[in-house]
C-alpha positions in Angstrom: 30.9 80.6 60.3 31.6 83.6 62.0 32.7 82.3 64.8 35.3 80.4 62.2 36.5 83.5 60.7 37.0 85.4 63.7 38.9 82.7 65.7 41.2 82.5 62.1 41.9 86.2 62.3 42.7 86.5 66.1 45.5 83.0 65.3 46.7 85.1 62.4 47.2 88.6 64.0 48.8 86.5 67.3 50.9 84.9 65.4 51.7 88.0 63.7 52.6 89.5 66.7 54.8 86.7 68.0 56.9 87.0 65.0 57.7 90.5 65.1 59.3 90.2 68.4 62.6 91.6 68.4 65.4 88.3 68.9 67.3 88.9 72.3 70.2 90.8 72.0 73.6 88.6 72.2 75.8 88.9 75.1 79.0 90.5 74.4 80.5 91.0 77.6 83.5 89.2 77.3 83.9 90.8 73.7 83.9 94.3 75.0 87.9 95.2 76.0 87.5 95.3 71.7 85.3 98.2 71.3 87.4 101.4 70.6 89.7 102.6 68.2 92.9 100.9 67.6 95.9 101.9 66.3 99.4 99.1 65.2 102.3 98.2 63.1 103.3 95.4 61.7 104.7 93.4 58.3 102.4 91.6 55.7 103.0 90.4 52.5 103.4 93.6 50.8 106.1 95.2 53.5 106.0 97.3 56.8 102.8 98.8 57.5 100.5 101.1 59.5 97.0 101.2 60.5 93.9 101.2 62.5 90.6 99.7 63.0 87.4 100.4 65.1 84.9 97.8 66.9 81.7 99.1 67.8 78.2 98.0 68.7 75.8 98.2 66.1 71.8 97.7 65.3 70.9 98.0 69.1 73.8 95.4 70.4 73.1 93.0 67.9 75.9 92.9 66.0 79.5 94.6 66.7 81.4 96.1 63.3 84.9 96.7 62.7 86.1 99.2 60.0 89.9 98.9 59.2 92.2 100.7 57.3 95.7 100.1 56.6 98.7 101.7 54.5 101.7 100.3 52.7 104.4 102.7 51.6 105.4 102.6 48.1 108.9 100.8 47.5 110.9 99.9 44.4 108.4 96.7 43.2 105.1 98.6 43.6 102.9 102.0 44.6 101.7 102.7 48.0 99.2 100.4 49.0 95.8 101.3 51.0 93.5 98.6 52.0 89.7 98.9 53.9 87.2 96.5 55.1 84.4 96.3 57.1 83.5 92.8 59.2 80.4 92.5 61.1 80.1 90.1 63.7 76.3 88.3 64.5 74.8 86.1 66.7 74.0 83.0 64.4 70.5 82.0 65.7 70.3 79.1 63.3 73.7 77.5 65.2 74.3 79.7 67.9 77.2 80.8 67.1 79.2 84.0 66.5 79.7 84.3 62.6 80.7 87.4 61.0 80.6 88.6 57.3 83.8 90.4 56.0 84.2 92.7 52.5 87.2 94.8 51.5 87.9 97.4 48.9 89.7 94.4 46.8 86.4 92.4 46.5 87.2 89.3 48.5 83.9 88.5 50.8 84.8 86.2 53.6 82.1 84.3 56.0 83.8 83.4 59.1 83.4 81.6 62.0 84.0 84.0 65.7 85.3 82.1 69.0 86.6 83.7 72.2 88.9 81.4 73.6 88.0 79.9 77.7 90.5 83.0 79.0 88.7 85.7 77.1 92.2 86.7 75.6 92.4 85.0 71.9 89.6 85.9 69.2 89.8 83.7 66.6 88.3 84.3 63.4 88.3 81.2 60.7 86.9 81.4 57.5 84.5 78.6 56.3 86.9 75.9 54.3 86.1 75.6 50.9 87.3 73.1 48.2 87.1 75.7 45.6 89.0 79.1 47.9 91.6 79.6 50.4 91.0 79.3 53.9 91.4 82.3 56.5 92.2 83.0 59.9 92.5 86.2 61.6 93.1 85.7 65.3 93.6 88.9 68.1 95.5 87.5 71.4 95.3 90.4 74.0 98.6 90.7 75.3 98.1 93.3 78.4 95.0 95.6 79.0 94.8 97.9 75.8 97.3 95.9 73.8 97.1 93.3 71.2 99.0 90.8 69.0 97.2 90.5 64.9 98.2 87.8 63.1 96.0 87.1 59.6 97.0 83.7 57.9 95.9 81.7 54.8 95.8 78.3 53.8 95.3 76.4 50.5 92.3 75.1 49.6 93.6 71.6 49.1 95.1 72.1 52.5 92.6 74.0 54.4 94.2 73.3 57.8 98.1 74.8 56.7 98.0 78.3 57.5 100.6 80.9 56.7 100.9 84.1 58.0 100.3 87.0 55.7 100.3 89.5 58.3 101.8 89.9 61.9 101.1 93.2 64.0 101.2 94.9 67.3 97.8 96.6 68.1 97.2 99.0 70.8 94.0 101.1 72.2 93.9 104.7 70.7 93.6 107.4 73.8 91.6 109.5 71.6 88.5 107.7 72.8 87.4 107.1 68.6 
């Protein structure tokens, strides 16, 4: 019975063991011309506006995070606008995939879906479609080293594959090394 018991405890305190190994850390190589601070203009759905937004590595290198922040000058129709939200991007183990969780001071919470195109130059972000919430797509294209187009575009629920673009910007690397 001993014998029993001990062989019991050494399975239980291996298999312990194995499952506290730290997961591999995802490759990100081709994601890195991102991390920095970046600064851009551009026109949304509420007027001209101005901005910036960070990507770094997180948790180790497990997971990259972008903070944004953007501001909308008042005009006639409304107040100044300012808008923040954080997005961190995962390695999925469960589909092996780069997902990434978005939040914003508004509320919304957005799971997306992250693919680098073949060429390394278009990030596309696309929401997960759902019959009962619009669908979104946020989508960097680098246009030269240190420079990037922004486009952020929503599509009906009904309709989940007709995007329009809520926001178009110009994007480029901050020298201030943030």
């Amino acid at each position: 019975m001993k014998a029993v018991c001990l062989i019991l405890a050494i399975l239980v305190c291996s298999c312990t063991l194995l499952a506290q190994q730290p997961a591999p850390s995802p490759n990100w190589d081709a994601w890195k011309f991102l991390i920095g601070k970046w600064v851009g203009e551009g026109t949304s759905d509420v007027g001209q506006g101005v901005g910036y937004f960070t990507f770094e590595a997180g948790l180790n290198g497990k997971v990259l995070v972008r903070k944004n922040h953007a501001d909308y000058p008042a005009t006639r129709e409304r107040p100044a606008v300012s808008h923040e939200d954080l997005m961190i991007v995962f390695a999925d183990p469960a589909t092996q995939q780069k997902r990434a969780f978005y939040t914003d001071s508004e509320g919304h919470v957005i799971q997306y879906t992250a693919t680098l195109s073949n060429d390394d130059n278009t990030l596309t972000f696309l929401s997960d479609a759902l019959s009962t919430a619009p669908r979104f797509r946020l989508t960097y294209i680098r246009t030269r080293p240190g420079q990037m187009a922004l486009t952020f575009e929503i599509a009906p629920p009904d309709k989940a594959d007709q995007f329009q673009k809520l926001i178009d910007a110009t994007v480029r690397k901050s020298g201030d090394g943030s």
